[in-house]
PDB file of N, CA, C and O in Angstrom:
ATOM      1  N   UNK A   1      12.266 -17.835 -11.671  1.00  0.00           N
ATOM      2  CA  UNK A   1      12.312 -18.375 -10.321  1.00  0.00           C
ATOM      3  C   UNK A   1      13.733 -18.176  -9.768  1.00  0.00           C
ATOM      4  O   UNK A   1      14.652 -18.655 -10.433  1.00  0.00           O
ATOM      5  N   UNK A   2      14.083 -17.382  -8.378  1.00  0.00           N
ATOM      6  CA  UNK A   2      15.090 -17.652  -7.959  1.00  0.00           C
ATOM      7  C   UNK A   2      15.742 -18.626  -7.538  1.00  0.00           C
ATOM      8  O   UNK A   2      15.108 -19.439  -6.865  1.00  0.00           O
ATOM      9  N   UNK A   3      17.137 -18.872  -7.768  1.00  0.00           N
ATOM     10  CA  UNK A   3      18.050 -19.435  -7.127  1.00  0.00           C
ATOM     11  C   UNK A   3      17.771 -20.178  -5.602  1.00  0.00           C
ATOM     12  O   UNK A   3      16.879 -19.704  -4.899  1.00  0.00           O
ATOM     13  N   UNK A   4      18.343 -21.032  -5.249  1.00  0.00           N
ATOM     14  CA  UNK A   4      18.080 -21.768  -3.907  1.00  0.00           C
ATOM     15  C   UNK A   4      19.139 -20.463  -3.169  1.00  0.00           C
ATOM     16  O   UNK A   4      18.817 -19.981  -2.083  1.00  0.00           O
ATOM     17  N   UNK A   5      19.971 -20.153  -3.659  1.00  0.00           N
ATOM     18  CA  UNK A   5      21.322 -19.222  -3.007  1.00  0.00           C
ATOM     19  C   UNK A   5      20.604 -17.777  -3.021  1.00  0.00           C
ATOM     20  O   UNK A   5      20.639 -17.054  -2.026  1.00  0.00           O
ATOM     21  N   UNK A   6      20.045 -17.458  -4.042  1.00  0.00           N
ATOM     22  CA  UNK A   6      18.830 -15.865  -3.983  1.00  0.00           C
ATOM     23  C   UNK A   6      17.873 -16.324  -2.746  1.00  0.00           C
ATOM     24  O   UNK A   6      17.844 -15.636  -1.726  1.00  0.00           O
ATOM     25  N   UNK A   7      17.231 -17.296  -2.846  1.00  0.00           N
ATOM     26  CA  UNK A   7      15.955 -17.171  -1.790  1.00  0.00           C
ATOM     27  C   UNK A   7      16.562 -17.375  -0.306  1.00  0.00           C
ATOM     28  O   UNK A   7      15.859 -16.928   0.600  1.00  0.00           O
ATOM     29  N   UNK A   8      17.912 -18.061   0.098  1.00  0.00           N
ATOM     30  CA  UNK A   8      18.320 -17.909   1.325  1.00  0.00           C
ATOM     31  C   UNK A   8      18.836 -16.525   1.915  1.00  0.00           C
ATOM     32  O   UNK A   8      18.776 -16.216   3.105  1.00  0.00           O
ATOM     33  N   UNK A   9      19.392 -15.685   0.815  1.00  0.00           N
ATOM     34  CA  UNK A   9      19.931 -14.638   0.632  1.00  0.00           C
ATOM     35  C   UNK A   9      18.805 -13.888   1.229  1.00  0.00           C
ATOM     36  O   UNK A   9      18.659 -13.862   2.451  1.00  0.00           O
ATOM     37  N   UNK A  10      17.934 -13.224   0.354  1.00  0.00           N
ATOM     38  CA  UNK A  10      16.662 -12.204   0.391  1.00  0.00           C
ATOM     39  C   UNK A  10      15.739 -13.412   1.940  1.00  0.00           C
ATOM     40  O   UNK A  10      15.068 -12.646   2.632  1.00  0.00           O
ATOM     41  N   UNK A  11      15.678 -14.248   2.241  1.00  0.00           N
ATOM     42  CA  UNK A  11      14.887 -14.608   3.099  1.00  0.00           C
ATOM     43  C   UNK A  11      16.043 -14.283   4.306  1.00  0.00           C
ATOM     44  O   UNK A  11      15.555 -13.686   5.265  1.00  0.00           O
ATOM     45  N   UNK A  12      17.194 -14.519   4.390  1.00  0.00           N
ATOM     46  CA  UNK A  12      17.910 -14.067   5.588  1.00  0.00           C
ATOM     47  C   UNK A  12      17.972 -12.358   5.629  1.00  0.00           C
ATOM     48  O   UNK A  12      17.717 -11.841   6.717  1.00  0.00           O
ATOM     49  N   UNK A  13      18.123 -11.952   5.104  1.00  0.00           N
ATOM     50  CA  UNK A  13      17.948 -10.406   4.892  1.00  0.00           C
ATOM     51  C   UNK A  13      16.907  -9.894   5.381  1.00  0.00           C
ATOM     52  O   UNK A  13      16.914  -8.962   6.185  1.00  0.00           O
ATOM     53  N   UNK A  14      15.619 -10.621   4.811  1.00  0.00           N
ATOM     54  CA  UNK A  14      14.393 -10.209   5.111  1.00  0.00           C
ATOM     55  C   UNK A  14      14.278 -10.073   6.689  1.00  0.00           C
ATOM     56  O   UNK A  14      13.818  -9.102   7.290  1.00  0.00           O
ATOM     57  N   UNK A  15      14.881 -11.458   7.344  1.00  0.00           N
ATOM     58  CA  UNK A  15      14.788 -11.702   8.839  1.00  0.00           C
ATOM     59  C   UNK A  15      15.558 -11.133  10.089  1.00  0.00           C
ATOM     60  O   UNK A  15      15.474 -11.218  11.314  1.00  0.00           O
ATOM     61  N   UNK A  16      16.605 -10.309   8.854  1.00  0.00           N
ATOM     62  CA  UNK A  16      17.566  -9.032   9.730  1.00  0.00           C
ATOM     63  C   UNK A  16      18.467 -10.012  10.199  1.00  0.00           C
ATOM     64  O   UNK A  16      18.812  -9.756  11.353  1.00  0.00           O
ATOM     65  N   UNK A  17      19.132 -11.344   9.604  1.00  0.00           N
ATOM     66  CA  UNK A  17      20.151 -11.918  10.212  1.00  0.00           C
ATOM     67  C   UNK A  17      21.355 -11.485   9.388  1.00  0.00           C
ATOM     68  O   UNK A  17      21.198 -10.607   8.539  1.00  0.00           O
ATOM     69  N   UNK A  18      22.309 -11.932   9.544  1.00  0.00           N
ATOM     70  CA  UNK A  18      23.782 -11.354   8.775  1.00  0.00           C
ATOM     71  C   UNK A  18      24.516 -13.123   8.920  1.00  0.00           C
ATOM     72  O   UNK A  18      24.369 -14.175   9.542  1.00  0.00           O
ATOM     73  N   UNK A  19      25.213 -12.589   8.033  1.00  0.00           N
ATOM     74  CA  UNK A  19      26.059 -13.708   7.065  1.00  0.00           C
ATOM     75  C   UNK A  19      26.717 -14.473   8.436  1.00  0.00           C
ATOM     76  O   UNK A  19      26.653 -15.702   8.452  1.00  0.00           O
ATOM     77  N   UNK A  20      27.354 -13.767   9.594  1.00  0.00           N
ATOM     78  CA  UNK A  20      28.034 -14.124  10.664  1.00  0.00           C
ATOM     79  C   UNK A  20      26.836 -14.791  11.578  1.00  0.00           C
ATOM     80  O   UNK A  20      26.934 -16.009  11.726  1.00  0.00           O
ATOM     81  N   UNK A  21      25.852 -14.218  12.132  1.00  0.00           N
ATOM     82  CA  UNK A  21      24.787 -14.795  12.552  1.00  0.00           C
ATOM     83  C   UNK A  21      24.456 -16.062  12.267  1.00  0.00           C
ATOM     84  O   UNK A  21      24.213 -16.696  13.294  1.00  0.00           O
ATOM     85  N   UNK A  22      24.292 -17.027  10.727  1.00  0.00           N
ATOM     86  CA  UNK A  22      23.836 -17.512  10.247  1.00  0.00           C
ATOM     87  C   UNK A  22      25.451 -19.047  10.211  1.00  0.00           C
ATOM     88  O   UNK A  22      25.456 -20.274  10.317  1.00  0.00           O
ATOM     89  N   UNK A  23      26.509 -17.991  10.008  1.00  0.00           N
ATOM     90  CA  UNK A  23      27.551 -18.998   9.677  1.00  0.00           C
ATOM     91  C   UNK A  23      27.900 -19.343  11.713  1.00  0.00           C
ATOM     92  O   UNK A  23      28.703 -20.258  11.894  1.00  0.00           O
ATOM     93  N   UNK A  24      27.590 -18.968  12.441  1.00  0.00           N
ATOM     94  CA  UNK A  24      27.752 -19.315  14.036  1.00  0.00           C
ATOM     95  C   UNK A  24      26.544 -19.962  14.077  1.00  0.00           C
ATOM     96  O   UNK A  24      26.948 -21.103  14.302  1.00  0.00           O
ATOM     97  N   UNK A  25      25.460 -20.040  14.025  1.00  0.00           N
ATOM     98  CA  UNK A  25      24.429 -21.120  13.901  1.00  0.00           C
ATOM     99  C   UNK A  25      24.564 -22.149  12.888  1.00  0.00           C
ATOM    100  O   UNK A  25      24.007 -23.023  13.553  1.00  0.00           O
ATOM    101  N   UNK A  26      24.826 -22.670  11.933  1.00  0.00           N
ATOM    102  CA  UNK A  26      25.372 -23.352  11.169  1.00  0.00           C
ATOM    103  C   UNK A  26      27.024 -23.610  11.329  1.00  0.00           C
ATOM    104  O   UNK A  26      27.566 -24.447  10.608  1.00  0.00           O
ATOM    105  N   UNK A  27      27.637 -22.998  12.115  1.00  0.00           N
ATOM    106  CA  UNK A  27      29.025 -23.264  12.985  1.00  0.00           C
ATOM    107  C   UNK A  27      29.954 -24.001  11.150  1.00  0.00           C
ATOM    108  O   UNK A  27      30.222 -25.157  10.822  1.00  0.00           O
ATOM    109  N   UNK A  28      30.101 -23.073  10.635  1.00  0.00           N
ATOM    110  CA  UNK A  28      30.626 -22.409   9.269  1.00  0.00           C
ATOM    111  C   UNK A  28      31.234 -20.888   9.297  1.00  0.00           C
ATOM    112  O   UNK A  28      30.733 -19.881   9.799  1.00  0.00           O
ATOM    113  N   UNK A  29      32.386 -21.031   8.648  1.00  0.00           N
ATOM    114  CA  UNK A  29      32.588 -19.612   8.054  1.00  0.00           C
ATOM    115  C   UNK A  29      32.107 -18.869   7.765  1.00  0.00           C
ATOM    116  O   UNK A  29      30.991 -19.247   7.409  1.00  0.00           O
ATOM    117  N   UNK A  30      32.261 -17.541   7.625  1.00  0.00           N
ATOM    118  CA  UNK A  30      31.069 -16.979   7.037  1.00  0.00           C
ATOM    119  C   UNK A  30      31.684 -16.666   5.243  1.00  0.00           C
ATOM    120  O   UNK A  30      30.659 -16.463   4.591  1.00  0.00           O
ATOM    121  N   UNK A  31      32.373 -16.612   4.721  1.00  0.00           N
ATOM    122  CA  UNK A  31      32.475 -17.014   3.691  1.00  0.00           C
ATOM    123  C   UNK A  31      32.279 -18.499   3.097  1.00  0.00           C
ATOM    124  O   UNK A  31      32.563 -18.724   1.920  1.00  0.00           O
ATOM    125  N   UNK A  32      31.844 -19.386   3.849  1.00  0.00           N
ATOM    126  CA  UNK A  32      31.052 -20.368   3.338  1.00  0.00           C
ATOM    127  C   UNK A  32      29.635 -20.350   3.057  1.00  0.00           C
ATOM    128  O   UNK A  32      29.027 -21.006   2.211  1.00  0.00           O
ATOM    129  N   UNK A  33      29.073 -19.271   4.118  1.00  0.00           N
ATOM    130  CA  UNK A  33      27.619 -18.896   3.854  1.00  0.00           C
ATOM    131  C   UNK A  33      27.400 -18.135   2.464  1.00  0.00           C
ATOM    132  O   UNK A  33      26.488 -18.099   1.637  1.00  0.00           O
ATOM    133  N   UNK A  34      28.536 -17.603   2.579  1.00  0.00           N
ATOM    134  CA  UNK A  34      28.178 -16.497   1.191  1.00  0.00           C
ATOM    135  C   UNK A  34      28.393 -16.802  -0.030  1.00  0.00           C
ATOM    136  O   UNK A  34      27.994 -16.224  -1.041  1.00  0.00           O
ATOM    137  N   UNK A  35      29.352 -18.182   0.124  1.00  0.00           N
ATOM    138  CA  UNK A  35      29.346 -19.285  -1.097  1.00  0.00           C
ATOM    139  C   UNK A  35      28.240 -20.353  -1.045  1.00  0.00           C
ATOM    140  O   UNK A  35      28.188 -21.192  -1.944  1.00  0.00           O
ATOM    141  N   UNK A  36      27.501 -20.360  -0.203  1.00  0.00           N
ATOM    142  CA  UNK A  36      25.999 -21.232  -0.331  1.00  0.00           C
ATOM    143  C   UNK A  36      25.237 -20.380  -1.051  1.00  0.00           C
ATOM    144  O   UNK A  36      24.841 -20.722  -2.165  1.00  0.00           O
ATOM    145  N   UNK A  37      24.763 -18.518  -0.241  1.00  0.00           N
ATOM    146  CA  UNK A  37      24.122 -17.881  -1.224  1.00  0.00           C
ATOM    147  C   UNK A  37      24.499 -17.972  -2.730  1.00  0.00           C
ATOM    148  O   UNK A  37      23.704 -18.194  -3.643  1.00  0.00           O
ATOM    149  N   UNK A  38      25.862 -17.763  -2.848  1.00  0.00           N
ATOM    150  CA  UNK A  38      25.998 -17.266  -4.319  1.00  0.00           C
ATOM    151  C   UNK A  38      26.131 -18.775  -5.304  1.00  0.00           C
ATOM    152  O   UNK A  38      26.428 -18.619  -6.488  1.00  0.00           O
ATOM    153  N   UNK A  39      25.913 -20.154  -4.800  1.00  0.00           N
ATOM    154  CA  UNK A  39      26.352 -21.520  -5.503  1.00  0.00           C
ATOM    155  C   UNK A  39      27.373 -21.637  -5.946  1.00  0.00           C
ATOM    156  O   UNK A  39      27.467 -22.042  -7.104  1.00  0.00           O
ATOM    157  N   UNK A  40      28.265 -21.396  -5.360  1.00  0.00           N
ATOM    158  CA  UNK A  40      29.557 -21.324  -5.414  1.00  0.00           C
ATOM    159  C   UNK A  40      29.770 -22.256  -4.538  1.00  0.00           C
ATOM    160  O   UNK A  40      29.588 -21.958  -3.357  1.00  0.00           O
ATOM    161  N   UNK A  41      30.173 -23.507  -4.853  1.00  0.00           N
ATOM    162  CA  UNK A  41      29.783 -24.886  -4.060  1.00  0.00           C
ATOM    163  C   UNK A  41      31.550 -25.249  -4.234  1.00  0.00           C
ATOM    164  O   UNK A  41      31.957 -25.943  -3.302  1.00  0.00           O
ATOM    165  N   UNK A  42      32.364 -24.969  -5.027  1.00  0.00           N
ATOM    166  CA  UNK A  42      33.735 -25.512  -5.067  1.00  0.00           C
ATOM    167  C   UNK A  42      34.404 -25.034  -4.079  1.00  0.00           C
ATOM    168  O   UNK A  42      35.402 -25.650  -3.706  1.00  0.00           O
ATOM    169  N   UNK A  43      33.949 -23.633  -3.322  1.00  0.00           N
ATOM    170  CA  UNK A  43      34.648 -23.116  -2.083  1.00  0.00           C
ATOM    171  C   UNK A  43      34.599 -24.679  -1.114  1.00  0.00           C
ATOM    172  O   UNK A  43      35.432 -25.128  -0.327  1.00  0.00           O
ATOM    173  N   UNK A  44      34.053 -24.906  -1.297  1.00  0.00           N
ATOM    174  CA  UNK A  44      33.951 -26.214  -0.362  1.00  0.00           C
ATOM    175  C   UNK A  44      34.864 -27.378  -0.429  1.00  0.00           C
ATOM    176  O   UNK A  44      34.677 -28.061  -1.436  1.00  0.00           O
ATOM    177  N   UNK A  45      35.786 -27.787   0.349  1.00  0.00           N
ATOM    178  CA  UNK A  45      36.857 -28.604   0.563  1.00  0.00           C
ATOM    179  C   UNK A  45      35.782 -30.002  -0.154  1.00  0.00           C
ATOM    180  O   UNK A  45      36.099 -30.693  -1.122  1.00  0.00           O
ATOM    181  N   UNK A  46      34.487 -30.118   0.662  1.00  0.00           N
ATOM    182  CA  UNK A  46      33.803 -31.665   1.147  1.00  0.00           C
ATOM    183  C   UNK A  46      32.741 -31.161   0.191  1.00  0.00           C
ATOM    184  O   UNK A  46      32.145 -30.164   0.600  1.00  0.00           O
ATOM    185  N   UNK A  47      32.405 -31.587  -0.884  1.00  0.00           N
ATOM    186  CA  UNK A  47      31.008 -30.760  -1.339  1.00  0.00           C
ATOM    187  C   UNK A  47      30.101 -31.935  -0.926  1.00  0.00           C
ATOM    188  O   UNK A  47      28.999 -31.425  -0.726  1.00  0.00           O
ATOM    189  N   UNK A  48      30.044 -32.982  -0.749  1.00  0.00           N
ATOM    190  CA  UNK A  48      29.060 -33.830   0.008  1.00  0.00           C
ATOM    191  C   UNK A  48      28.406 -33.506   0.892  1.00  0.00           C
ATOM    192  O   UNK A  48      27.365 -34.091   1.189  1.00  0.00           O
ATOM    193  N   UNK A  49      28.990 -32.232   1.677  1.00  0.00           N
ATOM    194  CA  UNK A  49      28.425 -31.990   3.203  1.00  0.00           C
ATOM    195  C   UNK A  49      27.496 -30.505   2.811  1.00  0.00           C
ATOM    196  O   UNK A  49      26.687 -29.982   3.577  1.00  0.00           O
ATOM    197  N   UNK A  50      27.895 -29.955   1.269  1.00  0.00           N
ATOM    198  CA  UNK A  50      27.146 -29.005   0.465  1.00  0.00           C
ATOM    199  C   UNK A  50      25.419 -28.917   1.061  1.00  0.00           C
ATOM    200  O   UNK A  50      24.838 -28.024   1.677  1.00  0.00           O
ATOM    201  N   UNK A  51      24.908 -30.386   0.517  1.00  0.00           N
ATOM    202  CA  UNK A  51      23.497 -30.329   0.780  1.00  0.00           C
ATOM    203  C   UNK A  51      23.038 -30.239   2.079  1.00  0.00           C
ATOM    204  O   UNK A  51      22.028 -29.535   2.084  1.00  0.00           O
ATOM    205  N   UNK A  52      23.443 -30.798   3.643  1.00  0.00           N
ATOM    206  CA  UNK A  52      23.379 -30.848   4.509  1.00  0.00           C
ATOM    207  C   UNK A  52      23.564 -29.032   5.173  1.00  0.00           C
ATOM    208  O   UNK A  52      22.976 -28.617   6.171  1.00  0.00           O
ATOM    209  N   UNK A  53      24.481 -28.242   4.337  1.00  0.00           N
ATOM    210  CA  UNK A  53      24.062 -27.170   4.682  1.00  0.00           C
ATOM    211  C   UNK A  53      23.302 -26.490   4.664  1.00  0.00           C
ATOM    212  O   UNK A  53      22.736 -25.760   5.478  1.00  0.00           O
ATOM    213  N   UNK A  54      23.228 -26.747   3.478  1.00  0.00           N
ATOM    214  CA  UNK A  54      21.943 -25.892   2.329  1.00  0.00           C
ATOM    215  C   UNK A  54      20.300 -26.485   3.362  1.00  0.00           C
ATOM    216  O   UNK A  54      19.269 -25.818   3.451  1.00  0.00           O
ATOM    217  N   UNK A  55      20.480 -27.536   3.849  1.00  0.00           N
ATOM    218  CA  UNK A  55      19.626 -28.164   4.388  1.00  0.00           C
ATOM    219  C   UNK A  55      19.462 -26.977   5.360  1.00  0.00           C
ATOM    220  O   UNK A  55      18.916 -25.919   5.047  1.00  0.00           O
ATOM    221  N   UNK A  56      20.057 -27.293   6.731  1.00  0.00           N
ATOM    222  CA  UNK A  56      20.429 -26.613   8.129  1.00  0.00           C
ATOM    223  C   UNK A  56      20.052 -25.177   8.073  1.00  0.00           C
ATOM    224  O   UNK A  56      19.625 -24.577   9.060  1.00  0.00           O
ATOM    225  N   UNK A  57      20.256 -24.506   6.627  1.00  0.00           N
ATOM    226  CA  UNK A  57      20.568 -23.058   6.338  1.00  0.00           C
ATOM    227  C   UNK A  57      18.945 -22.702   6.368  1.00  0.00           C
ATOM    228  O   UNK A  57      18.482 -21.922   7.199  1.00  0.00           O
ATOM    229  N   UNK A  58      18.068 -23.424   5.275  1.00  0.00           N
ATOM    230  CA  UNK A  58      16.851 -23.622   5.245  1.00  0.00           C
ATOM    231  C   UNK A  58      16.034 -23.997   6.663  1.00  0.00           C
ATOM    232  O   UNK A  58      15.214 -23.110   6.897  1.00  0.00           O
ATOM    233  N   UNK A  59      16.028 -24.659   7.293  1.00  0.00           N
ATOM    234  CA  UNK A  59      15.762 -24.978   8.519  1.00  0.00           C
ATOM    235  C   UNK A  59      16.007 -23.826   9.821  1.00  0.00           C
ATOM    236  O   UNK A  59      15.143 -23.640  10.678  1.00  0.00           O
ATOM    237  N   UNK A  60      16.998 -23.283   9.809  1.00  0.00           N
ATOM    238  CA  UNK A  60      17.484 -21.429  10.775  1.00  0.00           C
ATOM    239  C   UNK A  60      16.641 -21.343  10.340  1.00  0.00           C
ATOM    240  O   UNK A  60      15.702 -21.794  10.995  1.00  0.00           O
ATOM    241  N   UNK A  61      16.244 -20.644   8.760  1.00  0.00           N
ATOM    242  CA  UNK A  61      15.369 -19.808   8.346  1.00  0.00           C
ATOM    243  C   UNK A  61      13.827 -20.243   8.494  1.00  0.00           C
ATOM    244  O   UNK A  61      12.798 -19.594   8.678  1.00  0.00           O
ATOM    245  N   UNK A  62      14.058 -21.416   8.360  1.00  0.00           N
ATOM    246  CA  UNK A  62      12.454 -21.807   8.563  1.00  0.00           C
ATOM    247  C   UNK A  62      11.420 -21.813   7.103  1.00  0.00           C
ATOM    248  O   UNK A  62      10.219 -21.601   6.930  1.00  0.00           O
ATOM    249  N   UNK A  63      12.738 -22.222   6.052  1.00  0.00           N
ATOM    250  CA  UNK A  63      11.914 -22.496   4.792  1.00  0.00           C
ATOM    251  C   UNK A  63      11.792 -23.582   4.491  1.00  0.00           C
ATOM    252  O   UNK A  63      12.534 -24.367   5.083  1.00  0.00           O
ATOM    253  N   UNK A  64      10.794 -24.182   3.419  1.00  0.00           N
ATOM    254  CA  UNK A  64      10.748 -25.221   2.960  1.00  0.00           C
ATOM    255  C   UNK A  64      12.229 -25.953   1.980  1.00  0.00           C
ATOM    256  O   UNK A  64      12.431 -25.604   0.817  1.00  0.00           O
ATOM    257  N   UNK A  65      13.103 -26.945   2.686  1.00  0.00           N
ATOM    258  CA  UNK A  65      14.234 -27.158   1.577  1.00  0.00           C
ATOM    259  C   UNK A  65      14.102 -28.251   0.859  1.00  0.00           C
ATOM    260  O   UNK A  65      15.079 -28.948   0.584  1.00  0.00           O
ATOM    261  N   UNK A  66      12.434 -28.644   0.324  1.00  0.00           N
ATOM    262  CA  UNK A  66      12.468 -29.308  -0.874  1.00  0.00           C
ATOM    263  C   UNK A  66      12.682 -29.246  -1.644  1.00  0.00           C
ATOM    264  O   UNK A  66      12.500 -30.189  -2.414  1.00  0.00           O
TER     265      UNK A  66
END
């Protein structure tokens, strides 16, 4: 089973968005996006606010983030 960071990855890809696209709708870096794909969660100053992305990120995309 993939990764929560693989399936945002390959599902944003799939949808022809880009890392910048995604980090201006989520109003993030875009090297923060690419540390959500890859779970690389220490890039993160606040990791509390971690899930709330991961949330938001899921939600653009329109996946389930249970």
């Amino acid at each position: 089973m993939p990764s929560v960071g693989e399936q945002l990855r390959t599902t944003r890809e799939e949808q022809g968005k880009s890392l910048e696209d995604i980090g201006g709708e989520l109003k993030i870096r875009t090297n923060h996006v690419l540390a959500l794909e890859e779970g690389d969660f220490d890039k993160f100053d606040a990791p509390l606010f971690v899930r709330g992305f991961v949330r938001s990120y899921c939600r653009i995309l329109k996946i389930d983030s249970a």
